[in-house]
C-alpha positions in Angstrom: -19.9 4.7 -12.8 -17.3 7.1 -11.4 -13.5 6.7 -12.1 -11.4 5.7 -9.5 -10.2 2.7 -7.6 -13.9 0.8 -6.8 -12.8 -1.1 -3.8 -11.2 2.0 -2.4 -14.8 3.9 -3.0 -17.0 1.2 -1.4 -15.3 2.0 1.7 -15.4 5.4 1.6 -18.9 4.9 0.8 -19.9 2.5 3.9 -18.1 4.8 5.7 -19.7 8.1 4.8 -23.7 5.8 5.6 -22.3 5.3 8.6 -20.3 8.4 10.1 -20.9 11.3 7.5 -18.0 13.1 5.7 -15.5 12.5 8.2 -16.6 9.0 8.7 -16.1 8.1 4.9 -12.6 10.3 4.2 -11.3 8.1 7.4 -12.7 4.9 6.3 -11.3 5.1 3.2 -7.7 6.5 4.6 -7.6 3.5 6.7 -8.5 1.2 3.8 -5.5 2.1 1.7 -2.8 2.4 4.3 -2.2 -1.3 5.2 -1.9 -2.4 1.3 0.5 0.8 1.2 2.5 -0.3 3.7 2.8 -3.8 2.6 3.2 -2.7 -0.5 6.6 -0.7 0.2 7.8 -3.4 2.4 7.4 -6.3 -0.6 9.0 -3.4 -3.1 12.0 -2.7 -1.1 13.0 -6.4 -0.2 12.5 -6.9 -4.1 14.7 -4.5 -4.5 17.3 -5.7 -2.5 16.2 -9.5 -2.6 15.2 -9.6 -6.2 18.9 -10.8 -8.0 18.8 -13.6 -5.3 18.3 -17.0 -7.5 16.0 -18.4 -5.3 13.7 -15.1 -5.1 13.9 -14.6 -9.2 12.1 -18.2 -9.3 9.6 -17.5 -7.5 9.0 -14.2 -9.0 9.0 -16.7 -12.0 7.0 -19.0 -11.2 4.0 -16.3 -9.8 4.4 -14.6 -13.4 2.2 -17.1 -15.0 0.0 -17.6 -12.1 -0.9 -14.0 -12.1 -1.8 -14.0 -15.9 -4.1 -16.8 -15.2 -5.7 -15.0 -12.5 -6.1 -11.6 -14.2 -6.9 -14.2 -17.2 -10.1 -15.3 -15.4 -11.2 -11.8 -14.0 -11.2 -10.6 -17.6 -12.8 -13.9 -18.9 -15.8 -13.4 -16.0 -16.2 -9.9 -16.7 -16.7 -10.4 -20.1 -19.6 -12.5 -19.3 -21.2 -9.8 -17.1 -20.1 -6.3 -19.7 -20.6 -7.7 -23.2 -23.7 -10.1 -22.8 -25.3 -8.5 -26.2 -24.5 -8.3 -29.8 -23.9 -4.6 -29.5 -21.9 -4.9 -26.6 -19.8 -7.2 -28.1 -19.2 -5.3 -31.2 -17.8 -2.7 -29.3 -15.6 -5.3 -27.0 -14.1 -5.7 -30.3 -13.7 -2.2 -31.6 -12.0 -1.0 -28.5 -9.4 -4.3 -28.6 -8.6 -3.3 -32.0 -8.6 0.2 -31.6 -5.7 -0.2 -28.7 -3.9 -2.6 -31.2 -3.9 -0.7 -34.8 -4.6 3.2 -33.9 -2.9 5.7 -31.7 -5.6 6.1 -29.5 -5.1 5.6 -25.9 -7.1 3.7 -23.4 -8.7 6.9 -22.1 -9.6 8.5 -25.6 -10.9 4.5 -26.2 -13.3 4.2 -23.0 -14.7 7.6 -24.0 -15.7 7.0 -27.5 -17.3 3.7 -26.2 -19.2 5.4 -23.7 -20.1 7.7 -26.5 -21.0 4.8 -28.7 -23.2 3.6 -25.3 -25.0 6.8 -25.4 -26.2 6.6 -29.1 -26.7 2.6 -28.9 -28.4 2.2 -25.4 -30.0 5.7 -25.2 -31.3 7.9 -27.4 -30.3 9.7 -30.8 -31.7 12.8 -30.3 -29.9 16.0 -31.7 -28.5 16.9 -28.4 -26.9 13.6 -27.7 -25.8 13.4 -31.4 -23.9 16.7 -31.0 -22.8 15.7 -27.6 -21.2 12.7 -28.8 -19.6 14.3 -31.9 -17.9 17.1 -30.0 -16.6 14.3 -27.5 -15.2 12.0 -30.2 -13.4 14.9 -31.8 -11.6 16.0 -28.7 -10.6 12.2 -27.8 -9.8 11.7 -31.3 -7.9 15.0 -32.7 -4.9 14.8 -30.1 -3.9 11.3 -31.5 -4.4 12.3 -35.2 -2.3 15.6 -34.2 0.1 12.9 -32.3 -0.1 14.7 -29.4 0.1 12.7 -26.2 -3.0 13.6 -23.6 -0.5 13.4 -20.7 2.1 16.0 -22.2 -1.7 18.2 -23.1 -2.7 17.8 -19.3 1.3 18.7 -17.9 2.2 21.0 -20.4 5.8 18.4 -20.7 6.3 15.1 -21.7 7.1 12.6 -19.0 9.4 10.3 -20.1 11.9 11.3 -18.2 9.7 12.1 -14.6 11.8 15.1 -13.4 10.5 15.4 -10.2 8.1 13.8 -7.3 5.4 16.2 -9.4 5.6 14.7 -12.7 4.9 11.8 -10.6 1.8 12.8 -8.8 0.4 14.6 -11.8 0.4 11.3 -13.8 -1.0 9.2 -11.2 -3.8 11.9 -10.3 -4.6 11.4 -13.9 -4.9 7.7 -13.9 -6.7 7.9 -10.8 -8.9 10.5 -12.1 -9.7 9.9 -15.6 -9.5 6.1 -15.5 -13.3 4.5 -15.3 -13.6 0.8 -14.8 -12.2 -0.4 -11.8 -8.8 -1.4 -10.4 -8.3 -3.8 -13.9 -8.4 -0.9 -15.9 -6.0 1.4 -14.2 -3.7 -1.9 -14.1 -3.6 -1.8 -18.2 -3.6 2.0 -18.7 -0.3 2.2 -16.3 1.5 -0.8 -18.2 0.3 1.4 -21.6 1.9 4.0 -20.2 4.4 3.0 -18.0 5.7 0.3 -20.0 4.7 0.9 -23.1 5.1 5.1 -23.7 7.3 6.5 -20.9 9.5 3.3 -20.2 9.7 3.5 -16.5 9.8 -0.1 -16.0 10.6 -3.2 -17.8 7.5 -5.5 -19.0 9.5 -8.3 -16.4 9.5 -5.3 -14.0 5.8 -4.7 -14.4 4.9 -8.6 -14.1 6.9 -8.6 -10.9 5.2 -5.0 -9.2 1.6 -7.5 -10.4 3.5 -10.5 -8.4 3.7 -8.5 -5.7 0.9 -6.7 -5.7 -1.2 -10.1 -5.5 0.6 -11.0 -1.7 -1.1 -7.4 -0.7 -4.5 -7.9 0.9 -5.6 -4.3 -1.1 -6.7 -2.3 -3.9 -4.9 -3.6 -7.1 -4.3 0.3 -7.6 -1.3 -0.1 -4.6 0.9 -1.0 -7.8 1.2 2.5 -7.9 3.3 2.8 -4.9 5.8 -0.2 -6.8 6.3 2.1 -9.4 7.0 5.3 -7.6 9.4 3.3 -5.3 11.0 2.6 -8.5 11.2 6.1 -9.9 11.7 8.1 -6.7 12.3 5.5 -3.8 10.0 5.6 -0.8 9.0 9.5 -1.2 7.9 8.6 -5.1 6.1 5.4 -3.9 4.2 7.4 -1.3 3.3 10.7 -3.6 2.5 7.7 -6.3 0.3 5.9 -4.0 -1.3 9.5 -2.7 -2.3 10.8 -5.7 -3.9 7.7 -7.8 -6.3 7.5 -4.6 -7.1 11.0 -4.2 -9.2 11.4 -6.6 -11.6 8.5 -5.6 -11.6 10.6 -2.2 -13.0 14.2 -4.0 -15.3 12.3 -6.2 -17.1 10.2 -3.8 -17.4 12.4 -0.8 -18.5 15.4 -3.5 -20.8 12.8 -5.4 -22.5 11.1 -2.0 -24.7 13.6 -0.9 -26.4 13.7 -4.7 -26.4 10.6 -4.9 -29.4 9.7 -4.9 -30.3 12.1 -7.5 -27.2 11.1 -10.1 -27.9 7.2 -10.4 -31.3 7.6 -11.3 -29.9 9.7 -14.8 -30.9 6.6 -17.6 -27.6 8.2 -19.5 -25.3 7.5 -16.8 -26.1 3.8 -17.6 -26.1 4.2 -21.2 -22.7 5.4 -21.3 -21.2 2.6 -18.9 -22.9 0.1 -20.7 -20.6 1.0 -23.6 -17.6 1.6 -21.5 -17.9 -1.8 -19.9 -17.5 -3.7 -22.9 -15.0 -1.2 -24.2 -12.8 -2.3 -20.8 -13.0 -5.9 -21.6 -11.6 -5.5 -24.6 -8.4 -3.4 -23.4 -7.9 -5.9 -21.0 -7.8 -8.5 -23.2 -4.8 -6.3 -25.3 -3.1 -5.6 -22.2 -2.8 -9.7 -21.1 -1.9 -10.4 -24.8 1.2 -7.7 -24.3 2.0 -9.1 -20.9 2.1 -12.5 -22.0 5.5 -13.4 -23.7 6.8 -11.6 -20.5 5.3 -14.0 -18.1 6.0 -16.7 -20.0 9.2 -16.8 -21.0 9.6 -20.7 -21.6 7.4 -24.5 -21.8 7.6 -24.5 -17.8 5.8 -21.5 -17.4 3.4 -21.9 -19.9 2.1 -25.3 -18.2 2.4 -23.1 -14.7 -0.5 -21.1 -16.4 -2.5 -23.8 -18.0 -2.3 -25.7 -14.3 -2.9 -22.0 -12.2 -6.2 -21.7 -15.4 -7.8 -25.1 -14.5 -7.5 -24.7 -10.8 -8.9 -21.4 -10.8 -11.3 -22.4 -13.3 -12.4 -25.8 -12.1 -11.2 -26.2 -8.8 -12.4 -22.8 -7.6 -8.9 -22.6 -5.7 -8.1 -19.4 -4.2 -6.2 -16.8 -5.2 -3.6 -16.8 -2.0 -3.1 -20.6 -2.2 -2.3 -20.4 -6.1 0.1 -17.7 -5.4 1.9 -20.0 -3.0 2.1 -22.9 -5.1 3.4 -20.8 -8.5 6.1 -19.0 -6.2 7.2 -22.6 -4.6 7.2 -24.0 -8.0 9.3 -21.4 -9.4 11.8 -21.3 -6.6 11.7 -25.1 -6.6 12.5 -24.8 -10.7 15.5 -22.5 -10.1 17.2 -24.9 -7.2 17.0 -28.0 -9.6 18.5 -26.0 -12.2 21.3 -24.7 -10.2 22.0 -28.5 -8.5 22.0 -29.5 -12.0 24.3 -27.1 -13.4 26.8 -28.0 -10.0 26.4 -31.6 -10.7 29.5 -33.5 -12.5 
């Protein structure tokens, strides 16, 4: 129910039940650091590597392969967050409220939580006026066109003009982002794609590709993208602060614990955020989509990487191999073809 990169907090968690403070803060450092460091290693042989023919097929050909994969998670979680009528309802709501109004995902995920509160909870006076005053402070900043982000850093970060512009934004998405390492994944391509257009969509798709060979929180795409702001210093503030915050909330939270998951609203309101996540999922795929599959080839690549997941229960490290080989195999065909008299 907290915000913050879930993988990341279960080890900080096992770690804390089994060492105390210390015991969780260096269970979770140690959790993050390989994916970190495999993470700028992948990056910065992109970066030189990633003009190379042979390395843009297979980027290619794990485009499609990693739709199909997040495809799946969406399609499974779905089953688990919207199993009701209501809960569906608001699935829908939140898709088309990230389509057709200027709300962002955060001011999205709080209104359904809000909406979770009323539905799943009570209606009370107190909750009514608790849910009102939310709505209004989620809702007036897009009405006013005023971006959260410029709100929280007093500028706007289009233009990052230093390693803290940075940081601040990914302590934010790391902060204020509740629903798991899926959820930060579309709230940076809103952002980072979509509002402040520090990558490409293709450069997006390829930071997912590459974040899929790292055996770590999905959240490690942050370092991709402060590697390609601010090189290895921007990938390593980027990577620093989206994880922080899962560090103060957990090891603040864990000794109330007890006490705090017992509150029946606490599962009220995720029981309308959890829907509300599906359907901003679903958005973000849609967006990513022409992206990842730019042609026929790649679209079979995804109905193929779909069914195997799907049916054959293949893993996800295998269908990553096979996608990349198939895309660098693609590229050499078309380059012997295109030497051939």
């Amino acid at each position: 129910m907290l915000p913050g990169a879930t993988a990341t907090q279960l080890g900080i968690f096992l770690g804390y039940a089994r060492g105390g403070w210390w015991g969780g803060l260096l269970a979770g450092v140690f959790f993050v650091l390989p994916a970190f460091f495999i993470i700028l290693g992948l990056t910065i042989a992109y970066a030189g590597l990633g003009v190379v023919p042979i390395v843009r097929g297979a980027l290619y050909g794990l485009g499609p392969v990693v739709l199909a994969i997040f495809a799946v998670a969406v399609y499974r979680l779905g089953l688990t967050a919207a199993r009701t009528i209501p809960q569906a309802v608001i699935c829908g709501l939140a898709a088309v409220g990230a389509i057709a109004t200027p709300l962002g995902i955060a001011a999205i995920l709080v209104l359904a939580g809000a909406a979770g509160l009323l539905v799943f909870h009570s209606r009370d006076r107190r909750t009514i006026a608790i849910v009102s005053v939310a709505s209004c402070l989620e809702v007036l900043p897009a009405v006013l066109n005023t971006s959260p982000l410029t709100a929280v850093t007093g500028h706007d970060l289009s233009h990052p003009a230093s390693l803290v512009d940075i940081a601040t934004y990914f302590f934010k998405v790391g902060a204020f982002t509740v629903g798991g390492g899926l959820t930060m994944i579309a709230f940076i391509q809103d952002q980072v794609v979509g509002q402040f257009g520090w990558l490409s969509p293709s450069e997006f798709i390829d930071g997912l590709a590459l974040g899929q060979l790292t055996p770590g929180p999905i959240l490690m795409l942050a370092a991709y993208v402060g590697y390609k702001v601010a090189g290895v210093t921007g990938a390593a503030v980027a990577a620093g602060s989206a994880f922080l915050p899962s560090f103060i909330l957990m090891l603040a939270i864990l000794p109330v614990l007890e006490r705090v998951r017992t509150l029946t609203w606490t599962r009220a309101v995720m029981r309308g955020m959890g829907p509300a996540v599906v359907g901003i999922l679903a958005v973000s795929l849609f967006r990513l989509a022409p992206h990842a599959l730019p042609d026929p080839v790649a679209a079979g690549i995804l109905v193929v990487s779909l069914v195997a997941v799907i049916v054959y229960r293949l893993g996800t490290f295998k269908l990553i191999i096979a996608g990349s080989m198939l895309g660098a195999l693609r590229t050499h065909l078309r380059t012997v073809r295109a030497f051939t008299p």
